[in-house]
N, C-alpha and C positions, 0 to 999 in steps of 0.2 A: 279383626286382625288378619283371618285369613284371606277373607277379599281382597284386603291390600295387599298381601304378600302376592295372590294371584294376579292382580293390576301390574303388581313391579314386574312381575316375572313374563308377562304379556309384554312390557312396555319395554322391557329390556331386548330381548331378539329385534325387535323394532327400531330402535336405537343404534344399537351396535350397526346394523344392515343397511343406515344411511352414512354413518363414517363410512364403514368398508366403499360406498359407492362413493363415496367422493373423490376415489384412486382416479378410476377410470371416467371421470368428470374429467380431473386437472391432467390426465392424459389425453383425452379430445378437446381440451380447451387449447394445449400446447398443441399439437398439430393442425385445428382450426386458426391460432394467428398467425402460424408461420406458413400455413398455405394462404392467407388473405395477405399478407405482407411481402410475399414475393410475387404478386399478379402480373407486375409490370416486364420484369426477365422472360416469364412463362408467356406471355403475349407477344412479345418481341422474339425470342427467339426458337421460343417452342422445343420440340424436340433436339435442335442443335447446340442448345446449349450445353446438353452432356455427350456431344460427340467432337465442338469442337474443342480444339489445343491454343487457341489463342486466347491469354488476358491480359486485355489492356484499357485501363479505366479509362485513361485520357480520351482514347478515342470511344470509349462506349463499347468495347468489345469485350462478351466475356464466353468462354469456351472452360468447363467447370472438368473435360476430360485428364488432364495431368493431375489434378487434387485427388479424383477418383481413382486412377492406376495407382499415384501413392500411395494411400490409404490400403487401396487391398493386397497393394505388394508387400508392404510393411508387415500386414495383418497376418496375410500366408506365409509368409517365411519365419515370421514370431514363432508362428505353431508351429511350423515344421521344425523350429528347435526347442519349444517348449513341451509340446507333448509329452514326447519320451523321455524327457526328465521329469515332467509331473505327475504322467502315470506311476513312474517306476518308484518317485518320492511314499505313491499313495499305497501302493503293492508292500513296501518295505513298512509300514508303520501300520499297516491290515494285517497283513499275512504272513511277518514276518519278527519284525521288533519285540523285542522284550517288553515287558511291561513298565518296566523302567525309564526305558527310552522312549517311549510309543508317547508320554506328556511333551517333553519339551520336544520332538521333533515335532509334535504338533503346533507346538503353540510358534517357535521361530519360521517354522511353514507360515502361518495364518501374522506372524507380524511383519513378512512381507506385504503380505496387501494393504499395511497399515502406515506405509511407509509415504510421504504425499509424493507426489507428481514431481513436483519443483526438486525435490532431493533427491529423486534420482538422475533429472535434467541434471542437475549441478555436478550428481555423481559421475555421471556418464562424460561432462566434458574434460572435466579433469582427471579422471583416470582411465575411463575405457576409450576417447577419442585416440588420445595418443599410443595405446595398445592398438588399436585398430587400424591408426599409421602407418605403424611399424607393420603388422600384418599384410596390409595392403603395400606398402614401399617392397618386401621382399614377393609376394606373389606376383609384384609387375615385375622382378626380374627372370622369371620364368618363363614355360610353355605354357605357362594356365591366363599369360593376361591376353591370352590370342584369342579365346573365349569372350563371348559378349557378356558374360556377366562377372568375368573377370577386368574388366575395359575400363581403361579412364585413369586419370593421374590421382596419386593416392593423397586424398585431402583428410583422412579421416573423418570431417564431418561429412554425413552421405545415410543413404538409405541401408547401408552394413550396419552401423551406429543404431542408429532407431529401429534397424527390427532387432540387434543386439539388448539393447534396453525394454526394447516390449515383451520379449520373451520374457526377461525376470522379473517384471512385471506381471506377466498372466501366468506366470507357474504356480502361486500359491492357490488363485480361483480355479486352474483344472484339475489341480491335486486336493484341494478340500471337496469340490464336490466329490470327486471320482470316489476319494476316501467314503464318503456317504453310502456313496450309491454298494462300493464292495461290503460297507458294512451293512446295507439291507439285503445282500443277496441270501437267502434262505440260508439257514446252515445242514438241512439237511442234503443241501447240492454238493457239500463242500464231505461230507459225512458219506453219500452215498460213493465218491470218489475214492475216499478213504478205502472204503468197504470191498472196490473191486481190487484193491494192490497199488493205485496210484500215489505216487511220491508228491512233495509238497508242492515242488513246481507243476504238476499235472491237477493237481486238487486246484492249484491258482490259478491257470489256464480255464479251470470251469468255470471258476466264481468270475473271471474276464467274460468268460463267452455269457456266462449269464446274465451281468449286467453292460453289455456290449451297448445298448443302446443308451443306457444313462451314463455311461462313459462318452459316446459322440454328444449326448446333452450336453457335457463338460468343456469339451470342445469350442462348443456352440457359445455356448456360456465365454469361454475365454476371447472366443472369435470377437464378441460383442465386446468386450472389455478391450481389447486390442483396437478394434475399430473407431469406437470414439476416442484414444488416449488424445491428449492437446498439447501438454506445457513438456512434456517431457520429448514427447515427436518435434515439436517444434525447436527445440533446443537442439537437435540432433542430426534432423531430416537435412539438413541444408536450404529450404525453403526456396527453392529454386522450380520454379511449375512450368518442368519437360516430361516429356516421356522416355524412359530410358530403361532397360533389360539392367544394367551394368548396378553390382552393388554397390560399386567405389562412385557412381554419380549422386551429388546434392539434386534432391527430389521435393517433392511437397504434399500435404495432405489434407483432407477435409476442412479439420479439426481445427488443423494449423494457419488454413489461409483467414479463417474467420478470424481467429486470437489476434491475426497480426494487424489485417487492416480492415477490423470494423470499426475503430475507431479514426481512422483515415477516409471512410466511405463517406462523401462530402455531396455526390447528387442522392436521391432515388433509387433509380436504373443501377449506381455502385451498391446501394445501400439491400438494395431488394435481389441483386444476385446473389450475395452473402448468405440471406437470408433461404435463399431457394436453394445451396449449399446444406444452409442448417437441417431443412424442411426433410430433404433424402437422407443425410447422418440420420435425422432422427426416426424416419419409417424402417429402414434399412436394419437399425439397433435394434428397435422396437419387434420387428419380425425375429430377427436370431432370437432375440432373448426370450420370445414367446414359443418358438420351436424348441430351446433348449429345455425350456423349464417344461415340456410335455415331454420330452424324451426322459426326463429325469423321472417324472410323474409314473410316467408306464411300469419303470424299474423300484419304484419306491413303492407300489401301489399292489405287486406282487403277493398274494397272500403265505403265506409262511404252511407248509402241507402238515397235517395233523397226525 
């Protein structure tokens, strides 16, 4: 009986340790066919393919640079308005909240992310496009549409709309992590603050500064979540593949040019720039999300002082 119990218990770490590997199989399995299935772009056009601006299937020309500006213009201005409302979500239900409140603020936090893609596309057109009309119809009667990212006739669908929608989209993934990472910060950081006369805002400035680097994990984390969105960008973005500074311009993005026309991609050469599209979405996510999840690591990994 106890040979066997020590067989199982051998054969178990054993076992477990070939699932776990099978992650990072079907992660190099996914970036071995999608770099073997776009050979023909990357021999053709090599390095210009992501610097030029022109796509045009008919004639065989693809230039992947307008997908790429979309994507990281959408991605950075998301953050730059999600941030500081998801930090501040996560600060107020750490540091701050009753214990009363501290559940369901969590849980409506966390059923944002659960919300699918398509329901916010659908939300966004029928209520935030035409808010974002009107926003844009009065700011072009101003000094501010003299400004180049003020510029362009107000369509509401545009790249204001899709980073409008992506932001509340990645608010609940910066704010649940960040929540984390503040509730790993030691509590003796927060105790020895106490201790010299600091008031609660200064005791929460520590526990920031302390876990400062798993909060840009958080970031990092949203960044990649912004980055691949599809169905919701695509409903949004205007789909239109220029290059343009202007928020009120229809733009286009990774994500979205694949959704639209891989199944229109009728040669090869159409078929395998898509995919040469997918191949950088997907090393591009793959990195943020591996940088995130070490930034987070560093801050979680903190030993608690004795």
């Amino acid at each position: 009986m106890k040979k066997r119990r020590r067989g199982e218990g051998r054969r178990f770490p054993f076992w477990t340790g070939v699932v776990a590997a099978i992650i990072p199989v079907i992660v190099a399995a996914i970036g071995f066919v999608l770099l073997h299935d776009s050979h023909l772009p990357i021999e053709k056009f090599g390095w210009k393919f992501w610097t030029g601006t022109n796509w045009d299937p008919v004639a065989g020309e693809f230039g992947a640079l307008p997908f790429i500006w979309g994507t990281l213009y959408s991605s950075v201005f998301a953050l730059a308005l999600s941030t500081p409302i998801a930090v501040g979500i996560a600060v107020f239900i750490t540091e701050i909240s009753t214990h009363r409140l501290k559940r369901p603020l969590t849980f409506l936090t966390e059923l944002l992310a659960g919300i699918p893609s398509i329901v916010y596309g659908l939300w966004g057109i029928f209520v935030l496009v035409p808010f974002v009309r009107t926003f844009e119809t009065t700011i072009s009667k101003t000094p501010l549409s003299r400004l180049p990212i003020f510029s362009g006739p107000p369509f509401g669908i545009g790249m204001l709309a899709a980073g409008l929608i992506l932001a509340i989209m990645v608010v609940p993934y910066i704010s649940t992590v960040t929540r984390e990472v503040l509730r790993s910060v030691p509590m003796a950081q927060r105790e020895a603050a106490y201790a010299l006369g600091a008031t609660k805002w200064e005791a929460t400035r520590v526990a920031l500064q302390f876990g400062r680097r798993g909060i840009l994990g958080a970031i990092f984390l949203g960044f990649g979540r912004a980055f691949g969105e599809t169905m919701a960008v695509t409903m949004l973005i205007g789909n239109n593949p220029q290059i343009s500074t202007s928020l009120f311009a229809p733009q286009h993005s990774m994500a979205a040019v694949i959704a639209n026309e891989f199944t229109e991609a009728t040669d090869d050469l159409y078929l395998q720039a898509l995919v040469e599209i997918g191949l950088v979405l997907f090393l591009i996510t793959l990195l943020v999300n591996v940088l995130s999840r070490i930034l987070i690591w560093s801050v979680s990994r903190v030993p608690e002082p004795a």
